[in-house]
Every structure is written in C-alpha cells, then in structure tokens.
Short mmCIF file of the C-alpha atoms (twelve columns), coordinates in Angstrom:
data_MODEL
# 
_entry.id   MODEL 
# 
loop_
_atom_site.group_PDB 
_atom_site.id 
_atom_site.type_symbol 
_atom_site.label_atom_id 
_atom_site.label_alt_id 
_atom_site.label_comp_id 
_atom_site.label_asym_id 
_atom_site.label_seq_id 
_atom_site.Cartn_x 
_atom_site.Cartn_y 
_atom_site.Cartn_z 
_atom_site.pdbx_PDB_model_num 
ATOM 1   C CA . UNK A 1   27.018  17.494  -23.035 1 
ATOM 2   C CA . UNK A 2   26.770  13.919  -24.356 1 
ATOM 3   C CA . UNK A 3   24.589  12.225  -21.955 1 
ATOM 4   C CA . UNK A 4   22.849  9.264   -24.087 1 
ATOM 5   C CA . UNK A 5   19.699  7.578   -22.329 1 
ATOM 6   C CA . UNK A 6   17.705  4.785   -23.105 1 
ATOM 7   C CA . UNK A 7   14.550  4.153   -22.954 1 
ATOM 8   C CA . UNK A 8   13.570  0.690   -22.318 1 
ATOM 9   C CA . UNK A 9   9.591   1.269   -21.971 1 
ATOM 10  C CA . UNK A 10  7.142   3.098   -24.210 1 
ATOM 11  C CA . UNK A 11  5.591   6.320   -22.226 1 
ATOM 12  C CA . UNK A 12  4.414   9.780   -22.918 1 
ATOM 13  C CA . UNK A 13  6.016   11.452  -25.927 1 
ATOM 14  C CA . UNK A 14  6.833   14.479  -23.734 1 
ATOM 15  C CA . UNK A 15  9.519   12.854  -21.927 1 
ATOM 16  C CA . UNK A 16  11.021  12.084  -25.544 1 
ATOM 17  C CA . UNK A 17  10.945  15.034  -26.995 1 
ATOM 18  C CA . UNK A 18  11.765  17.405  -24.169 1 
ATOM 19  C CA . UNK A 19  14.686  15.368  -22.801 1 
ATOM 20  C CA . UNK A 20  16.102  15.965  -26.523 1 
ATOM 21  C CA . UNK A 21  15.209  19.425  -26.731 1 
ATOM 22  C CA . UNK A 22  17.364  19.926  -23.783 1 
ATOM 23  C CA . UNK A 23  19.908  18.082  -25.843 1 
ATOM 24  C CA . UNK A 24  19.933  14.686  -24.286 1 
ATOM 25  C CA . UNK A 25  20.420  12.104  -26.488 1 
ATOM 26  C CA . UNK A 26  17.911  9.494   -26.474 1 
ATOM 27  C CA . UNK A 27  17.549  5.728   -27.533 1 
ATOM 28  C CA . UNK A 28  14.978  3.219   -27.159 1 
ATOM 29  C CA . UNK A 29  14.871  -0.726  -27.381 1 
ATOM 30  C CA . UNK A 30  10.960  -1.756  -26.614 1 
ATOM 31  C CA . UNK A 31  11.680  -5.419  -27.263 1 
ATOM 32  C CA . UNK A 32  15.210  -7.024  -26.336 1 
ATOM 33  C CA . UNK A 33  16.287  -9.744  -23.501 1 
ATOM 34  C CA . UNK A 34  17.195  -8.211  -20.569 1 
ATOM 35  C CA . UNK A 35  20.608  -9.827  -21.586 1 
ATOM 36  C CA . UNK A 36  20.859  -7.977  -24.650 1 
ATOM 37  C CA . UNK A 37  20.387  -4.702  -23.147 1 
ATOM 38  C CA . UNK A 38  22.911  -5.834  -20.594 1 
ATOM 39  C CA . UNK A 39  25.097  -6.448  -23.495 1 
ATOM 40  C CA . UNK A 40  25.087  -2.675  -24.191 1 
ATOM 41  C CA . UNK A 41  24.390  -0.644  -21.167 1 
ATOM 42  C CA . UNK A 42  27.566  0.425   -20.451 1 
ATOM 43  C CA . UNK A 43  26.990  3.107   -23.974 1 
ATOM 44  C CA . UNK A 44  24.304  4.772   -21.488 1 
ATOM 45  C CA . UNK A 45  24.932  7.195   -18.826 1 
ATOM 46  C CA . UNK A 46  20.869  7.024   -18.302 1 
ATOM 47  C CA . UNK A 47  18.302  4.773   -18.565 1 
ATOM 48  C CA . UNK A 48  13.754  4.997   -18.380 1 
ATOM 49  C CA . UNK A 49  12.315  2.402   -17.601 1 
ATOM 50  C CA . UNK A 50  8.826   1.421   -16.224 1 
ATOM 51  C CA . UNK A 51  8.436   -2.467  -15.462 1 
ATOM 52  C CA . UNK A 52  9.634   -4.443  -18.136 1 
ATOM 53  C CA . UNK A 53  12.416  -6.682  -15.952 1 
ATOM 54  C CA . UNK A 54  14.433  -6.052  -12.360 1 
ATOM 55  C CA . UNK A 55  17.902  -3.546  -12.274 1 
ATOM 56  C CA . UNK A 56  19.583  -6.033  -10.066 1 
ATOM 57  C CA . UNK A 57  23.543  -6.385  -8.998  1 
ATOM 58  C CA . UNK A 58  24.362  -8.389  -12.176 1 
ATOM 59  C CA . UNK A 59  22.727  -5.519  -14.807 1 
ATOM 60  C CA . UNK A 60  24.305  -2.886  -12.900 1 
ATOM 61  C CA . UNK A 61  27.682  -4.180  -12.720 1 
ATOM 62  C CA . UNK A 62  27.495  -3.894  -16.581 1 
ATOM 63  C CA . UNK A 63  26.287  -0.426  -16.455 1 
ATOM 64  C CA . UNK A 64  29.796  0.686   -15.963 1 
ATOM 65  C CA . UNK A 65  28.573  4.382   -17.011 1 
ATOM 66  C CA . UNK A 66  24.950  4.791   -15.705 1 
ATOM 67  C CA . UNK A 67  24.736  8.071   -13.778 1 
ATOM 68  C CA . UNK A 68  21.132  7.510   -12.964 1 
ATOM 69  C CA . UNK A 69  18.104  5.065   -13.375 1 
ATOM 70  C CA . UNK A 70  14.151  6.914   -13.927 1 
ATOM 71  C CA . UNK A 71  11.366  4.879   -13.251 1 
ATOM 72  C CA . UNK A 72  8.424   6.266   -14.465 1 
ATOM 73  C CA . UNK A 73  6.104   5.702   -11.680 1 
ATOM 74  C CA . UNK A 74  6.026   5.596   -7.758  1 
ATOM 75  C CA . UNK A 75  8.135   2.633   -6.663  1 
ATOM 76  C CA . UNK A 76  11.439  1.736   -6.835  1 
ATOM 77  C CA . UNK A 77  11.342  -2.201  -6.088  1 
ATOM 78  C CA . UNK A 78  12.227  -3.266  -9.599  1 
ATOM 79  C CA . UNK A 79  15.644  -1.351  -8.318  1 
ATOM 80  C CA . UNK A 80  18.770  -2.935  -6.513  1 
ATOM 81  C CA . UNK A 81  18.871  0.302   -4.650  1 
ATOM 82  C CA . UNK A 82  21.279  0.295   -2.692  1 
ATOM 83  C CA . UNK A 83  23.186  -1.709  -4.784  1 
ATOM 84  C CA . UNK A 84  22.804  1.295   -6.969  1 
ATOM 85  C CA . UNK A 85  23.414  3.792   -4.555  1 
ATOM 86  C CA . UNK A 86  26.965  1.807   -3.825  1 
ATOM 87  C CA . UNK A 87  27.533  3.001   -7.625  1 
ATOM 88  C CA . UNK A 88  26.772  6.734   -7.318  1 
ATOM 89  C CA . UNK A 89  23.905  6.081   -9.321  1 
ATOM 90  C CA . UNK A 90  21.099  8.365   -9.042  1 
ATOM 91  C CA . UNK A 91  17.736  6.670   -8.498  1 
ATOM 92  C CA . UNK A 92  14.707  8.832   -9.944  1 
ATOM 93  C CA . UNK A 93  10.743  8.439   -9.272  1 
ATOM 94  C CA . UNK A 94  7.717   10.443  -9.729  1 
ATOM 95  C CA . UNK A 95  5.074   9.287   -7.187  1 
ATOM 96  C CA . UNK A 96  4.231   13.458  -7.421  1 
ATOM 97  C CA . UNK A 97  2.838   12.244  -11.017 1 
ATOM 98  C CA . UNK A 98  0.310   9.476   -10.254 1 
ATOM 99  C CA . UNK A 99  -0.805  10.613  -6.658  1 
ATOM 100 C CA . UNK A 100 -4.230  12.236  -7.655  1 
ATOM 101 C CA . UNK A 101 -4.836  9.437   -9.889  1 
ATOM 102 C CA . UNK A 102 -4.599  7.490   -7.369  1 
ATOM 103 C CA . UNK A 103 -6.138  9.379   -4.339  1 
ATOM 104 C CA . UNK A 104 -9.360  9.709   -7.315  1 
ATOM 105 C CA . UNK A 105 -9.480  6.091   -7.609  1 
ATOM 106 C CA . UNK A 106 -9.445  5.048   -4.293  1 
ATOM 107 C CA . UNK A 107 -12.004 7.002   -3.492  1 
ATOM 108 C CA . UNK A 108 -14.344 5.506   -6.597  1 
ATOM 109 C CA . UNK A 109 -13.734 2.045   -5.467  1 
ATOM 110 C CA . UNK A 110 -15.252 2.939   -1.924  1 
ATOM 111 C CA . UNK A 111 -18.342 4.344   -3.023  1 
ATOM 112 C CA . UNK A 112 -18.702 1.642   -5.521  1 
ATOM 113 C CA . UNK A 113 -18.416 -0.949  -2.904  1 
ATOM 114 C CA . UNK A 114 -20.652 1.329   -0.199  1 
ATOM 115 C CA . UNK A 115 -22.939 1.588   -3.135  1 
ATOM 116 C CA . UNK A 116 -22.698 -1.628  -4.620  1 
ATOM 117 C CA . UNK A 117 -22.549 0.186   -8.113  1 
ATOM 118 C CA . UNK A 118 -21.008 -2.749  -9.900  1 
ATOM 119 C CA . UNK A 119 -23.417 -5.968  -8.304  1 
ATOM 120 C CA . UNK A 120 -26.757 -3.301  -9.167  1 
ATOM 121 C CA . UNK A 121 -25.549 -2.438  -12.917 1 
ATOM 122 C CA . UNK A 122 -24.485 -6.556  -13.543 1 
ATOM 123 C CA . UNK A 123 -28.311 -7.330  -12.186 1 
ATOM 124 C CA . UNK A 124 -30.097 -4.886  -14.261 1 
ATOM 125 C CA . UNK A 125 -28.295 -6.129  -16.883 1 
ATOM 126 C CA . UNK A 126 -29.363 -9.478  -16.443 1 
ATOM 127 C CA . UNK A 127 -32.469 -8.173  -15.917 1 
ATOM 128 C CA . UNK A 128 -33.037 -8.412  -12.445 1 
ATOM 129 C CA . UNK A 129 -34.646 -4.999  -10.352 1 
ATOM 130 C CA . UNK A 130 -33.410 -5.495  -6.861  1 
ATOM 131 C CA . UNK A 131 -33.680 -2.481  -4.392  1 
ATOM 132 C CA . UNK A 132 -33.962 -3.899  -0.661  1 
ATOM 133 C CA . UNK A 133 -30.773 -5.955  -1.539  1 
ATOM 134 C CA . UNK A 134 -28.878 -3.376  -3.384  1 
ATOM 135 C CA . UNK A 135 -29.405 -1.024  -0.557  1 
ATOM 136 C CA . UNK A 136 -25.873 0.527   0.161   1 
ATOM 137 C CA . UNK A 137 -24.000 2.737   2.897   1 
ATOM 138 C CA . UNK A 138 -23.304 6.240   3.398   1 
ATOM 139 C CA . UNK A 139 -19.592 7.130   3.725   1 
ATOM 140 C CA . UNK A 140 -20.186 10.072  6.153   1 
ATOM 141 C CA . UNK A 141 -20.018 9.346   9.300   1 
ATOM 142 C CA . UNK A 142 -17.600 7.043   9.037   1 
ATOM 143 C CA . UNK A 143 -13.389 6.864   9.944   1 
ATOM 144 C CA . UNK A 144 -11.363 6.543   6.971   1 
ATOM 145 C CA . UNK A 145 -7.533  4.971   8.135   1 
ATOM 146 C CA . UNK A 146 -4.812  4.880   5.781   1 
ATOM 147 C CA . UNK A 147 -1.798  3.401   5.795   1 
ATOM 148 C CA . UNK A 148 1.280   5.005   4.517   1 
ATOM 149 C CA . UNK A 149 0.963   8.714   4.455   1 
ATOM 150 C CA . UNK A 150 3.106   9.843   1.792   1 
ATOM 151 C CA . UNK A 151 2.375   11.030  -1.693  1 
ATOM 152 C CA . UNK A 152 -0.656  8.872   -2.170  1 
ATOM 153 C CA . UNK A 153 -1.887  9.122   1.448   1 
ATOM 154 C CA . UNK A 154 -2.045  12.701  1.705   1 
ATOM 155 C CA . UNK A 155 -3.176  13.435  -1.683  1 
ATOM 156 C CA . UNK A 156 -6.570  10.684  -0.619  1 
ATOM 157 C CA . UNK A 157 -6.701  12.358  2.310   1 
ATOM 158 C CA . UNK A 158 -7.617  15.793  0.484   1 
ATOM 159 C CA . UNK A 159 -10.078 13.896  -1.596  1 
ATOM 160 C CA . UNK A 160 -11.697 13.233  1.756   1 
ATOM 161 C CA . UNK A 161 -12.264 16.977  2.549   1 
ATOM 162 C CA . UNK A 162 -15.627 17.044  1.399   1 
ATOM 163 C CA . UNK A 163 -17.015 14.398  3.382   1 
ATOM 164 C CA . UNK A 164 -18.144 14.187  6.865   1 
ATOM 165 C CA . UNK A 165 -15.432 11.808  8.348   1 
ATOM 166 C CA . UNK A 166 -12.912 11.427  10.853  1 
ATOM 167 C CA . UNK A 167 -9.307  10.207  8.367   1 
ATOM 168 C CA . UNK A 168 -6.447  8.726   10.632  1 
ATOM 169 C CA . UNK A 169 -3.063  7.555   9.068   1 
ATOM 170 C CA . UNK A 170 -0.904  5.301   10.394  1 
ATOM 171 C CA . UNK A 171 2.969   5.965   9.115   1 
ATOM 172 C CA . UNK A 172 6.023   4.574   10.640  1 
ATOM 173 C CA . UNK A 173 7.520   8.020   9.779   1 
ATOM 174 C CA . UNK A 174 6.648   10.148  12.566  1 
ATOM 175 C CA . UNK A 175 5.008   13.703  12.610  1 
ATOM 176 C CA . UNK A 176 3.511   13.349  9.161   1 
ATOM 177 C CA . UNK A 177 -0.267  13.644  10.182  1 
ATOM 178 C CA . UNK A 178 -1.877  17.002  8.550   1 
ATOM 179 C CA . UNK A 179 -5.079  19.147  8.387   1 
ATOM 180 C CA . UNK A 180 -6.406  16.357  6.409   1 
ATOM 181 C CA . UNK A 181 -5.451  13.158  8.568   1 
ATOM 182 C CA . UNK A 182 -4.830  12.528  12.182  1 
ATOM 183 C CA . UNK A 183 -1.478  10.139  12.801  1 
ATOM 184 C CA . UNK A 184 -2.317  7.554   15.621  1 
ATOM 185 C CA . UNK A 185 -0.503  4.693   16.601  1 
ATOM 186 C CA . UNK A 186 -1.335  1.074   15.776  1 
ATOM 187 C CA . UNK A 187 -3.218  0.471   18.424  1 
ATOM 188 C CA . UNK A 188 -5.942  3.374   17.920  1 
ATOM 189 C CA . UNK A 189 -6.422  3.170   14.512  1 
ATOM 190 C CA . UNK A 190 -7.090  -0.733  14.452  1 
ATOM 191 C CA . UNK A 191 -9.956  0.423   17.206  1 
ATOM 192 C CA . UNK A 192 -11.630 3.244   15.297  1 
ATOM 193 C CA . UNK A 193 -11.230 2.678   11.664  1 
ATOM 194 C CA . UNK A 194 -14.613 1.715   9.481   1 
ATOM 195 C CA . UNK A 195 -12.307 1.760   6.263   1 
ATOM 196 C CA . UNK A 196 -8.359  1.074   5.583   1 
ATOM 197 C CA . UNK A 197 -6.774  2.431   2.678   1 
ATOM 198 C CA . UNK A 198 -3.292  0.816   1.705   1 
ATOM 199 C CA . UNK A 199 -0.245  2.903   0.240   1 
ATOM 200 C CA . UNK A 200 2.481   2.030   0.919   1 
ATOM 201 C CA . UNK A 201 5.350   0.348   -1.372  1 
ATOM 202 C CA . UNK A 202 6.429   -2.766  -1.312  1 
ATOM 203 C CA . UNK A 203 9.278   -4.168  1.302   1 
ATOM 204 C CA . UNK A 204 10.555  -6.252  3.680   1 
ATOM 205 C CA . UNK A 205 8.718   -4.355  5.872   1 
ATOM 206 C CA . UNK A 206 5.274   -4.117  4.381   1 
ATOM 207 C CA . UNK A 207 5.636   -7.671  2.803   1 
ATOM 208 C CA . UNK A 208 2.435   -9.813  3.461   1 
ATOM 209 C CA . UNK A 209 1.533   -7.157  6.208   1 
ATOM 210 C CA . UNK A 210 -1.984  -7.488  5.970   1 
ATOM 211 C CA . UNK A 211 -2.608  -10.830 7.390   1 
ATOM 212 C CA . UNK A 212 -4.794  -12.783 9.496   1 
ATOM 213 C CA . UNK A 213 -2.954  -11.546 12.693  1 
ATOM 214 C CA . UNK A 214 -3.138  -8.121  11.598  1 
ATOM 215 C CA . UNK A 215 -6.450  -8.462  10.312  1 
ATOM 216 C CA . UNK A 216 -7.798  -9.705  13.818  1 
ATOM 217 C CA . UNK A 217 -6.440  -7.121  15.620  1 
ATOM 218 C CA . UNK A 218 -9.065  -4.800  14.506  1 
ATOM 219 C CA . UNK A 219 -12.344 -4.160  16.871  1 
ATOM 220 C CA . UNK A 220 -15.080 -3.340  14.236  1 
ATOM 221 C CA . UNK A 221 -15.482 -5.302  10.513  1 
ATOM 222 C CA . UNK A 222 -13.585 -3.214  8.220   1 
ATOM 223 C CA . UNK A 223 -13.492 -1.957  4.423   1 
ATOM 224 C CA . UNK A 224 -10.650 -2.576  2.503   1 
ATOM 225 C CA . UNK A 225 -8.762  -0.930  -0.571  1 
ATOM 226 C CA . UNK A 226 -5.135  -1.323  -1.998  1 
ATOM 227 C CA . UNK A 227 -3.852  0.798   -4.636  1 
ATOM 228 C CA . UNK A 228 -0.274  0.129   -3.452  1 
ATOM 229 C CA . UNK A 229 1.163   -3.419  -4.147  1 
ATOM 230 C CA . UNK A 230 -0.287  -6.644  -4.186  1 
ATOM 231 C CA . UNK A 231 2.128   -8.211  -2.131  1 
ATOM 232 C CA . UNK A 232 1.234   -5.965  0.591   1 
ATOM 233 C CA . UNK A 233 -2.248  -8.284  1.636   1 
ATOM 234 C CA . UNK A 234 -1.602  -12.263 2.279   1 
ATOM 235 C CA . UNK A 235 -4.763  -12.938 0.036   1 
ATOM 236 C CA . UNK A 236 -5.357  -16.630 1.398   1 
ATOM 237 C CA . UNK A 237 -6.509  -14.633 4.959   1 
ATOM 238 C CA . UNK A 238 -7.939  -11.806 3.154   1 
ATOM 239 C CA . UNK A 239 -10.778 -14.047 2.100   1 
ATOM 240 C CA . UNK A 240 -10.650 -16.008 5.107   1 
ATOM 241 C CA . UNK A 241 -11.824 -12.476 6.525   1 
ATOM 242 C CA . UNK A 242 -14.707 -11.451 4.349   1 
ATOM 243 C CA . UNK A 243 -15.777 -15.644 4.311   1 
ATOM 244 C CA . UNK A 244 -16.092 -14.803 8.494   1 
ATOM 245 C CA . UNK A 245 -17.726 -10.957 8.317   1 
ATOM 246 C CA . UNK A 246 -14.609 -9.240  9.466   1 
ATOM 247 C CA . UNK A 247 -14.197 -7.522  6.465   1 
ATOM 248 C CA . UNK A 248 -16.562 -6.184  4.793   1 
ATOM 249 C CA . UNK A 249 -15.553 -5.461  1.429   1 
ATOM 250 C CA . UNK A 250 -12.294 -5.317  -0.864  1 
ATOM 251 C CA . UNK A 251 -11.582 -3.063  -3.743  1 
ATOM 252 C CA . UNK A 252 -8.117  -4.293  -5.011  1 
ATOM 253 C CA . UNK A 253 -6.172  -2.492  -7.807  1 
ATOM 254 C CA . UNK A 254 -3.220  -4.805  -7.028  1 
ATOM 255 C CA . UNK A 255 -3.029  -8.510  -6.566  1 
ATOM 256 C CA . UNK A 256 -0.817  -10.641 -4.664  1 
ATOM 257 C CA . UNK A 257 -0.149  -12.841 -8.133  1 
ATOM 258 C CA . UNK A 258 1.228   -10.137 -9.917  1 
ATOM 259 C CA . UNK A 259 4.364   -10.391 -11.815 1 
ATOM 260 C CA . UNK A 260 6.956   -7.974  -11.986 1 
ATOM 261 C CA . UNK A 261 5.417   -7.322  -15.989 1 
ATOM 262 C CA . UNK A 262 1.828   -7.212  -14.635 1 
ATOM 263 C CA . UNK A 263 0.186   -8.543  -17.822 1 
ATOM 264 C CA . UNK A 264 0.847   -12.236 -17.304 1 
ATOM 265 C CA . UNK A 265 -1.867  -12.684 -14.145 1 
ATOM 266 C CA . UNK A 266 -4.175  -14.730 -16.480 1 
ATOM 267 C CA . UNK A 267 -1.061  -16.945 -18.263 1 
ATOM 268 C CA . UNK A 268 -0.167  -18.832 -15.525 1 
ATOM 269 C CA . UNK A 269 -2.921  -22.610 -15.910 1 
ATOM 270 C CA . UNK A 270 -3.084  -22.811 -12.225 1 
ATOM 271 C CA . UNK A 271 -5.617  -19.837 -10.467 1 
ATOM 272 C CA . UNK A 272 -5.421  -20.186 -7.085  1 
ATOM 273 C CA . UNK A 273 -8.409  -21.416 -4.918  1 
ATOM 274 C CA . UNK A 274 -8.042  -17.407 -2.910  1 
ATOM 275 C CA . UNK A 275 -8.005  -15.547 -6.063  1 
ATOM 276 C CA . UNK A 276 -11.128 -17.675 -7.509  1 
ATOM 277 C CA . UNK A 277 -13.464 -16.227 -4.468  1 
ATOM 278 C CA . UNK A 278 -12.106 -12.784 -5.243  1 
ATOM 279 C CA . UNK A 279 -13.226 -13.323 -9.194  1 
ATOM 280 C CA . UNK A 280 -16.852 -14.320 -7.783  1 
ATOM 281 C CA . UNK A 281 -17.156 -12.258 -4.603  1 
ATOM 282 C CA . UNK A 282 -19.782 -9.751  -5.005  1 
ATOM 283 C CA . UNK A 283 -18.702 -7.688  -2.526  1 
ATOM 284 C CA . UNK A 284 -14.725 -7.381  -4.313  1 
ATOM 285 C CA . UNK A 285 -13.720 -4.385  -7.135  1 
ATOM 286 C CA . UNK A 286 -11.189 -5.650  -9.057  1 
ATOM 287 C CA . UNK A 287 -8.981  -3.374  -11.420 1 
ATOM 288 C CA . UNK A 288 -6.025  -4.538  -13.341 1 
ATOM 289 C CA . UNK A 289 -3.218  -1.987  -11.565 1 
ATOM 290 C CA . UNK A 290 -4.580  1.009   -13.192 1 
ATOM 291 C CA . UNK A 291 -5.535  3.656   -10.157 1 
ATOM 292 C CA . UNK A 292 -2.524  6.068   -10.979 1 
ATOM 293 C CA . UNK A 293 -3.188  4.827   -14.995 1 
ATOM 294 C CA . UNK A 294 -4.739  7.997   -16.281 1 
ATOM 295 C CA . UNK A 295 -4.415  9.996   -19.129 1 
ATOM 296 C CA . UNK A 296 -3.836  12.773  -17.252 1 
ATOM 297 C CA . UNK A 297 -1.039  11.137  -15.100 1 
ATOM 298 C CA . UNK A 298 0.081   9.441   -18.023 1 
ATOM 299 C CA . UNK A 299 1.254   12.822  -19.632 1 
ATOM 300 C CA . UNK A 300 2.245   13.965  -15.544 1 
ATOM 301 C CA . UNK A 301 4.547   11.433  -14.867 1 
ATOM 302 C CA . UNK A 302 6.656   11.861  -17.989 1 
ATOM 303 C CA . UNK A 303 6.896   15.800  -16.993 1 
ATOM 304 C CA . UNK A 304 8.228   15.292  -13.298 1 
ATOM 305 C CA . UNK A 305 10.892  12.381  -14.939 1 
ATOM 306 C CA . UNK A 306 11.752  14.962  -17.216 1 
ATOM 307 C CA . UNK A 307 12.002  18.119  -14.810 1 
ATOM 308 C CA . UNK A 308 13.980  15.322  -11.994 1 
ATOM 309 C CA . UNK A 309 16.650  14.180  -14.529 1 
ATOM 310 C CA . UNK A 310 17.375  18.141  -16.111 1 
ATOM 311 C CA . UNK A 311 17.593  19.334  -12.335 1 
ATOM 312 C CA . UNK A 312 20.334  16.299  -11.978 1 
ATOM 313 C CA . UNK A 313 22.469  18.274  -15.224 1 
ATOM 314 C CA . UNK A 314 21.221  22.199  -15.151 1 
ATOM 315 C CA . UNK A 315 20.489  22.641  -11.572 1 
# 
C-alpha cells in the first residue's frame, strides 16, 4: 500500500509515528504558501492539517489524488465540504479527542466568573483586601442551558453531574436530550436558563446567532460562555448586554476577531471599540482558544486521527 500523506501542521508525535508503523508514508511541509503546497498536492492521497489556511474549490481541484482530508480537531469549516464530498474525498475529525477538555474548561470559566477568582487574585495582587465586593455566587441551584448537544455538550453536561442543577440543551437535532440534559425548545430554555453554554460549530446557521434579538428574548439576566467559535456571538450586542445588566458575565475562549490562523488577533493596528470593553470588563474570562488545548487532548486527538484514517484502509 503506497498511500503518502502530508502533514501540513505540527501535532502529537503519535500520529507520526503510528501512521508509519502501519506503513503509511508520511511527509510534512510546516512552512510553505498555500500555493506551493497546491503546487504538489496531487503526490498525496492524504493530507493533516489543523488551521494553517482554508481547503477550498481551487486547492482541491489540484488534489487530483486526495482520498481524504484529517483535521486534527472538532470542526470542519476550514473545509470546502461538500465541495470535497463532490470528490469522494473523505473528510476526517476528532471532536471525540478535545470534548473533555473542553467540557473541563467550561466548567472552570463559570466558577471563575461565579467566584470572581480572576478580579480577587488581580486585587490582592495590587494589594487591595476586598471581601463584601468579591462576594461571589453559588452554581447550585441554578439551570445550566447549552446549546449544541453534541460531543462537547454532552460531555459538559456530565461534568455537571455533581452539582445541584437543572441542565437543558437546546439542539436543532431532535431526540438528543440524555440523563444528563433535558432538550426543550427555544422558547423554554430562553425562560429558565441562569447560564448558556455555546457549542456548536460554526455555519450559516449559527453565524452571528447570539445577537441582540436573541439575547432579548431571554426572561432572566444570563451567564455566558463560548468554547465553540467566535463567530458564533455578534460581540458589538454582547457588550451592549452586560453595559444594560442582561448579561451577567462572559467567559469567552473564542472571539469574533479571530482569523482562520488564530495567532494574528493582536496584529491587526485597529482593536475594535467592543473588544476594548471585553479587555477591561471585570466581569469577562478571556482565553486565547485553548479549552480543548490540553496536554492530555493534545496526545488524544492525534490517536482518534490515527485510529479514523487506518479504519478508512484496514477496516
């Protein structure tokens, strides 16, 4: 079997060396244009990638061989897909890998926000020993909602377990509600919910879905977290929202200004006047698209692209 992959993104040596041991044959290119691997693509019957640039129409058309495309991570929106489907190319994800990663650091970002563990340790700090205003909330008692109840969902959902709390989800699959989480419709869980939890990908679908209408339509102030995609919140109405009381909190892993590379946020001169409250809002965890970025999940995510693309060959 000559199947040749490359790898166009650094990731756990695991996928490397196992993928060979099973006699794949593997390449990697860290550092060339996007038009330079273009230039050679068709060699490849596979390639790994993470999110160094987008597999539209034009890249695949020149991938006159690929057999299948491994993203090592949850979403697939870097992807043409269907584009790629049209091509009998098989498209390969591991949101399996990164889901308790995520469901742990969800859950860390709302008892640092109930608990206003980041505002207390930056006062002390400065030396300042404030108790009445540093006095936080309990997270029992209250209902949890998330949106999107898939890999990530569920797997927060579990973390929830030990709590006393009612945890609603809100999918537009239907019948996916568990032990863990009650599925309601729209209109219930914008009632009852005390705190949202985002994950869901990113599409037309889910594109700026968090908005001011959407916002509004909920009866109590409101907790927020995303771990999912930035693109998912319009951030302009987010803060218009926690400016007016109606929500309460944020704990964003994700940002609206992300690029497709995530680690040009801070290049661009211009910050915009939304993301500027958000950098001095005491009541707003920031994290730099981390939540599934663990060690652990580091190594996990390699194994499941691994076990995916030798079930595609040897199953």
């Amino acid at each position: 079997m000559d199947i040749k992959i490359l790898h166009i993104d650094s990731n756990h040596p695991v996928l490397w060396d196992q993928l060979q041991h099973s006699g794949f044959i593997n390449h990697s290119d860290f550092s060339s244009s996007k038009e330079e691997i273009e230039a050679k693509i068709q060699d490849y019957q596979g390639i790994v990638i993470r999110s160094r640039f987008k597999i539209d129409k034009e890249f695949l058309d020149k991938a006159a061989n690929l057999q299948f495309i491994a993203r090592v991570g949850a979403g697939l929106e870097s992807i043409d897909c269907d584009y790629a489907a049209s091509k009998n190319i098989t498209l390969i994800a591991a949101p399996e890998g990164n889901r308790n990663a995520v469901a742990e650091h969800t859950l860390g970002m709302i008892l640092s926000l109930f608990n206003k563990l980041n505002e207390a340790d930056s006062e002390i700090r400065a030396g300042h020993w404030n108790r009445e205003s540093n006095r936080g909330h309990e997270l029992d008692g209250k209902t949890v909602g998330i949106i999107g109840y898939g890999n990530m969902g569920k797997s927060f959902a579990k973390k929830l377990r030990g709590f006393d709390v009612e945890v609603l989800c809100y999918d537009i699959q239907e019948n996916v509600g568990d032990a863990n989480a009650k599925q309601v419709s729209l209109h219930e869980f914008q009632q009852k919910v005390d705190v949202i939890s985002l994950h869901i990908p990113w599409t037309p679908e889910t594109d700026k879905m968090v908005d001011s209408d959407f916002i509004n339509g909920f009866t109590k102030p409101f907790w927020i977290i995303n771990t999912s995609r930035g693109k998912n919140i319009v951030t302009a109405d987010l803060v218009t929202a926690m400016q007016s009381g109606k929500i309460l909190g944020a704990g964003l892993d994700v940002l609206e200004y992300e690029k497709l590379s995530f680690e040009t946020l801070f290049k661009d001169k211009h910050t915009p006047e939304a993301f500027q409250y958000l950098l001095k809002a005491k009541n707003v965890i920031l994290t730099p698209h981390i939540a599934g970025w663990t060690f652990e999940s580091h190594e996990r995510l390699a194994q499941v692209i691994v076990d995916k693309i030798k079930a595609k060959y040897f199953a």
